[in-house]
Each structure stands twice: as structure tokens, then as C-alpha cells.
C-alpha positions as CSV (number, residue, x, y, z in Angstrom):
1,X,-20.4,9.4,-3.7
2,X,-18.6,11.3,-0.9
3,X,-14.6,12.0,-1.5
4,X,-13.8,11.7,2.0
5,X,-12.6,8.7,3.9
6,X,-14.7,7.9,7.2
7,X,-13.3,7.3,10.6
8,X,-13.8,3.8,9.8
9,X,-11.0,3.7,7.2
10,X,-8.8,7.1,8.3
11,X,-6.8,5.0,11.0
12,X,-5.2,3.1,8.1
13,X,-4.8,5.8,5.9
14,X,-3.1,7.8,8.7
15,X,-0.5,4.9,9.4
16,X,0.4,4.6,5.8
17,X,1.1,8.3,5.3
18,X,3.2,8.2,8.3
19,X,5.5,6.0,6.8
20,X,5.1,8.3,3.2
21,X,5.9,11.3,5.7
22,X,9.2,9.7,7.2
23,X,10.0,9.2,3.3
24,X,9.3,12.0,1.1
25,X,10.6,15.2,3.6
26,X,12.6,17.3,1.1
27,X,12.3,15.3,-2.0
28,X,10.7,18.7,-3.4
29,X,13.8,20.8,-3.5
30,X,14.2,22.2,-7.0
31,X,12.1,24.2,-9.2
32,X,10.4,22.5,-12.0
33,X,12.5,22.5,-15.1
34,X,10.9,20.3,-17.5
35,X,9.6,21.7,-20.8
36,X,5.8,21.4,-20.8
37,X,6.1,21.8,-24.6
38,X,7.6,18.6,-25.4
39,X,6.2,15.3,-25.9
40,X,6.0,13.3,-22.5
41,X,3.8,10.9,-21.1
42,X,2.2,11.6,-17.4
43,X,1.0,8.9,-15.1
44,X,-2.1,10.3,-13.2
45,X,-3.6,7.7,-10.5
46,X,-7.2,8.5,-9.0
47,X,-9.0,6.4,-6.5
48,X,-12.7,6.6,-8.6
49,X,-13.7,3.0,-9.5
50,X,-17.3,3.2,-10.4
51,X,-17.8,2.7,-13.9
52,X,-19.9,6.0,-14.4
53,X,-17.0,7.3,-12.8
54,X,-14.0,5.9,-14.2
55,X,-16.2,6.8,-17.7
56,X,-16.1,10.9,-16.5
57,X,-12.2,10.6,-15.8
58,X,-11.2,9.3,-19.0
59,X,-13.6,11.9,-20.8
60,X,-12.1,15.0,-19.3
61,X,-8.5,13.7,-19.8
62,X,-10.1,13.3,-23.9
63,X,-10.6,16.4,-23.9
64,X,-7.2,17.5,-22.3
65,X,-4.9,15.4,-24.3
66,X,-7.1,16.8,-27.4
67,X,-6.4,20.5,-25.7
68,X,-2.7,19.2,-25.3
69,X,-1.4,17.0,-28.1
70,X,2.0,17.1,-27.1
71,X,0.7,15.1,-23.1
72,X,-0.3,11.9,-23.2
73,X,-2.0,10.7,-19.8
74,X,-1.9,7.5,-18.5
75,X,-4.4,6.7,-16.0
76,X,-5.0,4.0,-13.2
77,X,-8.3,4.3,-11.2
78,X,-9.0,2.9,-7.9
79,X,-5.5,3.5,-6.5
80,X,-6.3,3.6,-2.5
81,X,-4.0,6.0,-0.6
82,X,-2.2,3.6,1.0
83,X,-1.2,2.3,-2.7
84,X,-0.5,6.1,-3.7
85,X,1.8,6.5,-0.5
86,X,3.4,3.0,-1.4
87,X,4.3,4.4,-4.8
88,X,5.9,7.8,-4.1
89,X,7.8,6.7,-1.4
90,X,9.6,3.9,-3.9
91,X,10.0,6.5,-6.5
92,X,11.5,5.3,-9.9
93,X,9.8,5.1,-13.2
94,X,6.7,3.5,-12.2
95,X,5.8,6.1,-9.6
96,X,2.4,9.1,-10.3
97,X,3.6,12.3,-11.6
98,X,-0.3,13.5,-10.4
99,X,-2.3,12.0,-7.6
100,X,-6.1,12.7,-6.8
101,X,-7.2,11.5,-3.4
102,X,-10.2,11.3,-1.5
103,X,-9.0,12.1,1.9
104,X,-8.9,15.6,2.6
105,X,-8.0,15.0,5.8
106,X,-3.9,14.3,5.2
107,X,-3.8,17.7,3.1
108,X,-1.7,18.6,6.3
109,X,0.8,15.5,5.9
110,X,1.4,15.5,2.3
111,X,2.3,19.6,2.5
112,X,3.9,19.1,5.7
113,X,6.5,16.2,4.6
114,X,6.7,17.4,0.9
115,X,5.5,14.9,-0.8
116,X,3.4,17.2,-2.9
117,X,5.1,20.0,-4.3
118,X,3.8,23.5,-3.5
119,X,1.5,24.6,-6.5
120,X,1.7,28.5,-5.2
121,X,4.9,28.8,-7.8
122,X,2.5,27.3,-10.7
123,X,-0.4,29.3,-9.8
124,X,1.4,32.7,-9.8
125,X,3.4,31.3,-13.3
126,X,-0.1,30.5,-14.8
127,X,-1.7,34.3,-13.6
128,X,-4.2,32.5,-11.2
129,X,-5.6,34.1,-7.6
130,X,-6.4,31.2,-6.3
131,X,-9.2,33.3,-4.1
132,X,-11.1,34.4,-7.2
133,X,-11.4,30.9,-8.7
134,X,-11.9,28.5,-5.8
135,X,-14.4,29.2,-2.4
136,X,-12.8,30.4,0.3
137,X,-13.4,26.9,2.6
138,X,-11.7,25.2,0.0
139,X,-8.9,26.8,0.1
140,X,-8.5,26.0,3.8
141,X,-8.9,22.3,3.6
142,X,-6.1,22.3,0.4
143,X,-3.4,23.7,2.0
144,X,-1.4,24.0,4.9
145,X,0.8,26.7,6.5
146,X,0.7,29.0,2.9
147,X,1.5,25.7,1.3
148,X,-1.0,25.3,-1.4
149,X,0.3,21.2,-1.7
150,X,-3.4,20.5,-3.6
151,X,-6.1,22.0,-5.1
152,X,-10.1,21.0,-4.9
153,X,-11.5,18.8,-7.8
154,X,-15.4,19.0,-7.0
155,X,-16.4,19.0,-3.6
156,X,-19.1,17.4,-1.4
157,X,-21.6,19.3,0.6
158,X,-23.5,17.9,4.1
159,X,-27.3,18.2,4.7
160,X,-30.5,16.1,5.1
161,X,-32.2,13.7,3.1
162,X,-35.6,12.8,4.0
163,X,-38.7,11.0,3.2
164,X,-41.7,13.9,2.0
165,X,-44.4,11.1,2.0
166,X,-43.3,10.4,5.8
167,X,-43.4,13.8,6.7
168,X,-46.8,14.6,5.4
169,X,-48.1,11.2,6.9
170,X,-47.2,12.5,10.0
171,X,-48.1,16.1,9.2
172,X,-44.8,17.8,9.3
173,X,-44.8,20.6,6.7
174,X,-41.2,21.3,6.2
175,X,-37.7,20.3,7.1
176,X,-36.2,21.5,11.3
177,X,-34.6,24.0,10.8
178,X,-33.4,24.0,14.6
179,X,-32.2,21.2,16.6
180,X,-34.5,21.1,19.2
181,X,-37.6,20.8,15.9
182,X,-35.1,17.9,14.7
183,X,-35.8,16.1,17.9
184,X,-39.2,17.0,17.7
185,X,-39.5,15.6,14.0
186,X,-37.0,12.5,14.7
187,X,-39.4,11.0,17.4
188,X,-43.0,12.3,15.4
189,X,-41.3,10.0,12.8
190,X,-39.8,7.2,14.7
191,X,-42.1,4.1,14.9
192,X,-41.4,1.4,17.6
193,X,-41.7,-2.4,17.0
194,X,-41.5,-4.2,20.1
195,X,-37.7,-3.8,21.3
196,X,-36.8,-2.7,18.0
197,X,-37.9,-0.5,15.4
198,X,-39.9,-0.2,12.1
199,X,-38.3,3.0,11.5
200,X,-36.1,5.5,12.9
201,X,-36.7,9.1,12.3
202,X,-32.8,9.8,12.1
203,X,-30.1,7.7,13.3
204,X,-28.4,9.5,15.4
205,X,-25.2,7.6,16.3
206,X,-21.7,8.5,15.5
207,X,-21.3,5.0,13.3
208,X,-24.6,5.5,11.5
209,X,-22.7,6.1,8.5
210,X,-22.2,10.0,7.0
211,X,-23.2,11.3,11.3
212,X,-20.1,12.1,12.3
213,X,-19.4,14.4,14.8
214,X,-17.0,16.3,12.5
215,X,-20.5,17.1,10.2
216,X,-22.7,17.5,13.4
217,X,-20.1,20.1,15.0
218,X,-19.8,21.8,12.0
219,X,-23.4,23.4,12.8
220,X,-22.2,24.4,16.3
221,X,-19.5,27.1,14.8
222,X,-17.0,25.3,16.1
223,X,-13.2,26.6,16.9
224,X,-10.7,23.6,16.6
225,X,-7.5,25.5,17.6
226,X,-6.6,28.7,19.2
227,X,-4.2,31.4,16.4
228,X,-1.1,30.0,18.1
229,X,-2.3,26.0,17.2
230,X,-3.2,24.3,20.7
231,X,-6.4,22.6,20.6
232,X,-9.1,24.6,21.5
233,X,-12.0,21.7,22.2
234,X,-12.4,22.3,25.5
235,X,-12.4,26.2,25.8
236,X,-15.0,26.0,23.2
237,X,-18.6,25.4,24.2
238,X,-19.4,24.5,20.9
239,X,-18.1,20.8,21.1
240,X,-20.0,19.9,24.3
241,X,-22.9,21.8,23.9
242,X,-23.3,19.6,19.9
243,X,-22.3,15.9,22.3
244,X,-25.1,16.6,25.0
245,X,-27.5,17.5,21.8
246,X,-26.6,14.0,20.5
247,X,-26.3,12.3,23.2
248,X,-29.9,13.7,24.4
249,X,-31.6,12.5,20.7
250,X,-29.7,9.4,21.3
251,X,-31.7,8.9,24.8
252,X,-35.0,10.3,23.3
253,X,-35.0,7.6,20.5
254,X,-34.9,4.6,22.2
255,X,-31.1,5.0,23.9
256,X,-27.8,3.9,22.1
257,X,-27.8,0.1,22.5
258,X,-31.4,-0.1,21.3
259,X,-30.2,2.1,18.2
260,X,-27.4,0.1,17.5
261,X,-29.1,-3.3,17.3
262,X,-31.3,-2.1,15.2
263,X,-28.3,-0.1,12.8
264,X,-26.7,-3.9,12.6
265,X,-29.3,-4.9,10.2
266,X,-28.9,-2.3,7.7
267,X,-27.3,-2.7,4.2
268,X,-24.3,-1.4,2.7
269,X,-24.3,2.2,2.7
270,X,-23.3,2.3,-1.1
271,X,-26.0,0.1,-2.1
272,X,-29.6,-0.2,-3.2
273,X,-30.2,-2.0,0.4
274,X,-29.1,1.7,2.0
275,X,-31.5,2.3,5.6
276,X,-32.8,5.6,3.6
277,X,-33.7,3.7,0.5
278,X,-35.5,1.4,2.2
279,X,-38.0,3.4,4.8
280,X,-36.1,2.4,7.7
281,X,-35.1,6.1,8.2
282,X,-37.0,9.0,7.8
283,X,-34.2,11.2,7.6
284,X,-30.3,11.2,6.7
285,X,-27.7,13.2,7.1
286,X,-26.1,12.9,4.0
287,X,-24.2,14.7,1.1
288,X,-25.5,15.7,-2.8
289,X,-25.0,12.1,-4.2
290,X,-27.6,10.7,-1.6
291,X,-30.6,12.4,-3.5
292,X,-30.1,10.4,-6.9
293,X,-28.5,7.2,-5.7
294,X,-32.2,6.8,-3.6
295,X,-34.0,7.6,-7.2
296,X,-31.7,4.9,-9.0
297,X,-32.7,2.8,-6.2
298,X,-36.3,3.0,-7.1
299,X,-37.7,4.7,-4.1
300,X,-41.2,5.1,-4.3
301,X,-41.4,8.0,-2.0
302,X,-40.7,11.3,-2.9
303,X,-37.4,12.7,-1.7
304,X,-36.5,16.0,0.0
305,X,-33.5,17.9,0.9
306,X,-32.6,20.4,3.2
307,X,-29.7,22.0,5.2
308,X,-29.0,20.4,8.8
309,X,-30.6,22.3,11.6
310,X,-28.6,24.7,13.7
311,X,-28.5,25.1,17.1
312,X,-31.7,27.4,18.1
313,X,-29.7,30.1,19.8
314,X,-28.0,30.4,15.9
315,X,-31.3,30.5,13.6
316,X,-29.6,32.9,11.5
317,X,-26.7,30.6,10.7
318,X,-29.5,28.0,9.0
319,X,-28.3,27.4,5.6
320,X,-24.8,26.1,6.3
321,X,-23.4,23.1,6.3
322,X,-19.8,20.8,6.6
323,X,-17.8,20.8,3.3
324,X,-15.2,18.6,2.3
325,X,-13.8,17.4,-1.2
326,X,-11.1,15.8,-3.5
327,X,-7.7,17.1,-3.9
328,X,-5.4,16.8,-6.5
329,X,-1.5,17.4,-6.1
330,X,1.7,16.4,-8.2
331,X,4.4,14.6,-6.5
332,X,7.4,16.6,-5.5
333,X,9.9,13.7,-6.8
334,X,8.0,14.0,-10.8
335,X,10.4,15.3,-13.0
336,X,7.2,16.5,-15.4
337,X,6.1,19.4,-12.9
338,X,5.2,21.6,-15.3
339,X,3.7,19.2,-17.7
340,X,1.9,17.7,-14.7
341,X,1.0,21.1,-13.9
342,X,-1.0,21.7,-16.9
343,X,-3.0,18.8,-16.0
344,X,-3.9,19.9,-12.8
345,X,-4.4,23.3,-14.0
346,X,-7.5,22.0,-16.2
347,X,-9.0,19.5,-14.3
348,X,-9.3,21.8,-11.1
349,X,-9.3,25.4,-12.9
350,X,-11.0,25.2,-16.0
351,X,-15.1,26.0,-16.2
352,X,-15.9,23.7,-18.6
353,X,-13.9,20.3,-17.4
354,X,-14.8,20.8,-13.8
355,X,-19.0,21.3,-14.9
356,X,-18.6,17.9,-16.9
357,X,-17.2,16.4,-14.1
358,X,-20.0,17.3,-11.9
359,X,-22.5,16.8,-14.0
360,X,-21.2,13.2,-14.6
361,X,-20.9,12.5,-10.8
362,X,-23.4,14.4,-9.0
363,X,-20.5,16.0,-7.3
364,X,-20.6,19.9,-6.0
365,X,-18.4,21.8,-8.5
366,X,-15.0,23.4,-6.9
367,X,-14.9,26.7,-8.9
368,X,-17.2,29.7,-7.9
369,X,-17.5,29.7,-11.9
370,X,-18.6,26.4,-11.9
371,X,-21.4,26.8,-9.2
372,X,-22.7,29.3,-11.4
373,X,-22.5,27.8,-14.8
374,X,-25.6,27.6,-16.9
375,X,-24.2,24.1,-18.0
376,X,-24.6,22.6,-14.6
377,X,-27.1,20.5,-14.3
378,X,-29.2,21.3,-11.1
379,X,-32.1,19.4,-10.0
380,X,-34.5,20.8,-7.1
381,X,-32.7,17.8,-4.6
382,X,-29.4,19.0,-5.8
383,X,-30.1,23.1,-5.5
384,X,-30.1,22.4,-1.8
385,X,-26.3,21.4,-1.3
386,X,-25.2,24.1,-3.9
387,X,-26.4,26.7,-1.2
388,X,-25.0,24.8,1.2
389,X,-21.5,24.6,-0.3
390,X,-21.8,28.4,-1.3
391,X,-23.0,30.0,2.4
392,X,-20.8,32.2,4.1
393,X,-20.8,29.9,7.1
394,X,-20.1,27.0,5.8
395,X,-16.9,25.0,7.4
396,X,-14.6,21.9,7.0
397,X,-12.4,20.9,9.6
398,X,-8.8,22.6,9.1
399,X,-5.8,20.7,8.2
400,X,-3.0,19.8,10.3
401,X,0.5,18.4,10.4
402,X,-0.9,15.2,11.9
403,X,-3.4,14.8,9.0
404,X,-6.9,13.6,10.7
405,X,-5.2,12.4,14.1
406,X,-6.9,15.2,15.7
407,X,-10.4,14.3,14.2
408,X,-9.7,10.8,15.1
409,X,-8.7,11.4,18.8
410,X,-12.4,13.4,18.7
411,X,-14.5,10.8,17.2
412,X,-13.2,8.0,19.8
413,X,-14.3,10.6,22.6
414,X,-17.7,11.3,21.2
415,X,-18.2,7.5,20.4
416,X,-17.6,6.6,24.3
417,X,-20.3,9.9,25.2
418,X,-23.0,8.8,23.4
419,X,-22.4,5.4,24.7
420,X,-22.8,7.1,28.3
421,X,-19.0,5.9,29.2
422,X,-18.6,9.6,29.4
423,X,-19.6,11.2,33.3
424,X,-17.9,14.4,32.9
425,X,-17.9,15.9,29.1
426,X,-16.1,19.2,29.6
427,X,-12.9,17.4,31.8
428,X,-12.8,14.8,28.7
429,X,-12.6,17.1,26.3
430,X,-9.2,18.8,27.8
431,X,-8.0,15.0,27.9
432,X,-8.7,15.5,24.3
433,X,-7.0,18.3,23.9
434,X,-3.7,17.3,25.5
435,X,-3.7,14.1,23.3
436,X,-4.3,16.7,20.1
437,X,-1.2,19.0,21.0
438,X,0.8,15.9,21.9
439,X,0.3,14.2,18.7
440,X,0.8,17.3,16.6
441,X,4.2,18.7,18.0
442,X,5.2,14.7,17.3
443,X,3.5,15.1,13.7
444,X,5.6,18.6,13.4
């Protein structure tokens, strides 16, 4: 499943790491000066609750404690952020001495208030360059400002799913690679049925689950933020050239209110009842877990994957994709730094843990070392987000003091374009960027 929280669940994440950021400034003060030698007991909460899942956690930390005698984990799974952030802002006993969270997107907050100590100190203790262990995109999306508050653990990688027996009904021999052969493909695919549909090629709307326009923009080259911070949304073309795309696929597939009717009777996106699994959409933009949750589904078709198409005038970008991931941090208030540190250090650093992990959750590893372990399992469907995750021009969005504020401010903008609310794109996107700068010098 993906590690990321959706626009759907950010604005509440966002609020309760507001109040975290009001509460933890400065708690991180001293150097850690605990003896990782000696006995102690860490608390580690993680927000997996899957029982596959849960199972992979409590394996790797097996193997740790059997690596570490003298550290004794104690772990509590399905810990939302909002319970995390609850936690560390009491403090005491009863508080995590290590964290892992799904949103990627408040990297910017927890570095920013201090909530999460800096692990630069550990890294350089331990003899680690963080650039020869970890891809370079990564990196950006764990830290902020040179303050390296997380680290990756496995990382999620955007492309397209689609239906191979649909495609060669309809005579299609291989995936778009460019966006104007995706709208060519989406309607060849799409099948009317009176005012609603039997399928859709794609669904192209911002809620139609993993289509945000975060992922979309991503194959646009987009430039959030000029090199002195201001937003940079409107300056770059990027942005409105990817909203008239969508908005112009929306139109060509029946127009958004039709779309969205029919998007109201789909199942739960985490279920066997998913649109994808059940031929009501050709094609899904999606992430590496898609793939196998459709076979444990009991698809009968057969299932491709492919890297989203690029703008035409950027052919030679085909390949990339949006990246995003877990992070894992220790809390700037533990006084077991250095024993949580050696935690951190194994789950995110070391070949062997991180491959098991993947392997157990059909999650990208986070290690170049990893991505190229003979020990990773790699199916065909699977191979395709691997490239993804390792081309050159692959993105994520970067972090900022205002954690996903920014991405949320540009999501409720794209949501009222494709809705056609929208007359002028360009002159709404330098509202946007105004409402970016203003809530970022408040966040700072």
C-alpha cells in the first residue's frame, strides 16, 4: 500500500502537527548522551496495520534485537500521526523514542519545530554519506534546510496500471507513452452506457483516488519555488499547461459531473471491490502495490505496468515518475538517541533488513543497494516502478516549513479547474501563489 497520506486525510494531519509544532520547538537541544551499550528498552510506534505488515515489522525488529541483545523494542502499529503528535508533545515515560510515518509531506514541520532530532550528527558518528546509500530524491523529501530530521524506509513509486486483455480487444499494442496517446488510448477504451458508463478508460479526476495533481505535475517538470523560496506556480508553465491537459481529458471522457457520478459507485480503494479490479477502468494511475493487490483480487485479466506518459514536447523524459515514501525519525525529547539511533540505522541503512521489508510489502526499497540486491524479489509488474524510482528524472514534491499546506492550497485550485469554476488558469495560479508565501512565512 502507498506510505503517503491523500489530500483527503492531509488537512487533519496538518492541524495536528500544528499544535505538535507550537509544542516541541527546541526540545532537541542537547547532544545525545545515552550509552547505546547498555540494556534499555525503546518504544518504536509505526502506523502499518495490515497483518502481512504488522508480521514484516516485528520480523525485522527479530532480527535487530537478535543483532542487538542489549535493545529490547517495544512496538505499537497503527499509531496515526495525529496519535504520534499527541504523544510527543505530552512527553513523559509513555512517549516513542522512534516514530515511522506515512506522511512525507510534514518532513518540513517535524525538522522545522524540532520535534525530530537532526540525524546528520548520527550519520557522520556511524561513517555514513547519506548520498551514497539513499537516492538522491529521497534525500530531498527527508529533510529540510540541511536538517536530515528523517530518513526513507522503502519508498513508493507512481505509474500505470492497466488492463492487457482490454488493450488488445481494442488493438492497442503498448502503453502511451505521451499524453496526447493517453487521450487517445483513454477514449479507444472508454465504453459508454447510456448517461453513464461501463468503463472508463482512466479516471481522470483529481478525487479518483492515487490522480493527484501532485503525481500528474510531477511529469510536467515542475518548479515549486524559486532558490530564494517564493512559490513559483504561476511563473512556471508547467502547472497550467498539466490542468488544461486534465481538464481537456476530463471534457473528452464524458465531462466532470458525468465522471463523477459514475466514480460514486466505486469500492473502497484498498479493497477487492477497487474500480481497476473490477473492469470499470482500463487504466490506473497507481503505485507498485497496485499490481499484486489486483492478482490477490482474482483478476482474470492480465495486468500491465508502465510509466505515466509525458508531455509530447518531453519524450525523452518517458521513464519517470512521482516518488514518495516512509520516514523514520527519533524524537528530539528521547533520552535513548543513540540507542534509538541504532534502530534507525538498521531498519533504513542496512541491505539485508530493508530487502526483507520490501519483499514482504511489495514496497520499493530506499537504498541504491537495495534496488540492486539479488535478494529482491522482482516480478515483471514490479520491474516497471523500480525504473521509475531509479530514473534521473524522477521528482517528489519538496518539503517545506508548512508541511503539505502548499500542496493542499494546489489541490483545492486544481479541484475547482477541472470542475470548470476556473475562467482564467494562469491569474489563479498567482492567487495560489500568494496564499503559498503567506502561509509559509506564518509556518516559519
Amino acid at each position: 500500500m502507498p506510505r503517503t497520506g491523500r489530500p483527503t486525510l492531509a488537512a487533519a494531519l496538518l492541524a495536528a502537527i500544528s499544535v505538535l509544532a507550537t509544542a516541541c520547538t527546541g526540545q532537541g537541544g542537547a547532544a545525545a548522551a545515552d550509552d547505546p551499550q547498555a540494556d534499555v528498552t525503546l518504544t518504536f510506534w509505526h502506523g502499518w496495520s495490515a497483518p502481512g505488515e504488522t508480521k514484516a515489522i516485528e520480523e525485522n525488529i527479530a532480527r535487530f534485537e537478535k543483532a542487538h541483545p542489549n535493545i529490547k523494542v517495544k512496538v505499537t502499529g497503527n499509531m496515526t500521526d495525529d496519535k504520534i503528535n499527541q504523544a510527543l508533545r505530552a512527553g513523559g515515560d509513555k512517549a516513542p523514542d522512534v516514530v515511522s510515518s506515512f506522511t512525507t509531506d510534514s518532513v518540513g514541520k517535524f525538522c522545522n519545530s524540532g520535534a525530530f532530532a537532526d540525524l546528520n550528527p548520527f550519520l557522520r558518528k556511524s561513517g555514513i554519506e547519506k548520498e551514497k546509500v539513499f537516492p538522491k530524491t529521497l534525500l530531498e523529501y527527508t529533510q529540510f534546510n540541511g536538517n536530515q530530521c528523517t530518513l526513507p524506509l522503502l519508498n513508493d513509486a507512481y505509474g500505470l496500471v492497466y488492463d492487457k486483455d482490454a488493450f488488445e480487444a481494442a488493438g492497442i499494442t503498448e502503453p502511451p507513452k505521451t499524453w496526447s496517446r493517453f487521450v487517445e488510448v483513454a477514449q479507444q477504451l472508454t465504453k459508454a452506457k447510456g448517461d453513464s458508463y461501463e468503463r472508463v478508460g482512466v479516471m481522470p479526476t483529481f478525487h479518483g483516488y492515487e490522480t493527484t495533481p501532485m503525481r500528474l505535475a510531477a511529469q510536467w517538470g515542475p518548479t515549486y519555488f524559486t532558490p530564494d523560496g517564493k512559490a513559483n506556480l504561476s511563473k512556471d508553465p508547467a502547472f497550467a499547461n498539466m490542468l488544461t491537459a486534465q481538464k481537456d481529458l476530463v471534457a473528452k471522457l464524458g465531462g466532470y459531473e458525468r465522471l463523477e457520478r459514475f466514480r460514486s459507485t466505486f469500492g473502497d480503494e484498498w479493497s477487492a471491490e477497487h474500480p481497476f479490479h473490477k473492469g470499470l477502468v482500463a487504466m490506473q494511475i497507481d503505485g507498485e502495490w497496485r499490481a499484486n493487490m489486483a492478482k490477490e483480487a482474482g483478476v482474470t485479466f492480465e495486468i500491465g505496468t508502465a510509466p505515466l506518459p509525458v508531455p509530447d514536447d518531453r519524450i525523452a523524459d518517458y521513464g519517470k515518475g512521482y516518488l514518495s515514501g516512509t520516514i523514520m525519525g527519533i524524537s528530539s525529547a528521547s533520552r535513548k538517541q543513540n540507542a534509538a539511533w541504532e534502530l534507525v540505522k538498521y531498519m533504513t541503512t542496512d541491505t539485508e533488513a530493508v530487502v526483507a521489508f520490501a519483499n514482504s510489502i511489495h514496497n520499493v526499497p530506499s537504498t541504491l543497494a537495495a534496488l540492486d540486491s539479488p535478494n529482491l524479489r522482482v516480478s515483471p509488474e514490479f520491474k516497471t516502478f523500480l525504473d521509475i524510482a531509479r530514473h534521473p528524472k524522477s521528482t517528489t514534491t519538496p518539503a517545506q516549513a508548512d508541511g503539505g499546506t502548499y500542496q493542499l492550497t494546489f489541490t483545492d485550485f486544481a479541484y475547482a479547474v477541472e470542475k470548470g469554476d476556473v475562467a482564467d488558469i494562469p491569474a489563479g495560479l498567482a492567487g495560489v501563489d500568494r496564499q503559498i508565501d503567506t502561509d509559509i512565512a506564518k509556518a516559519k
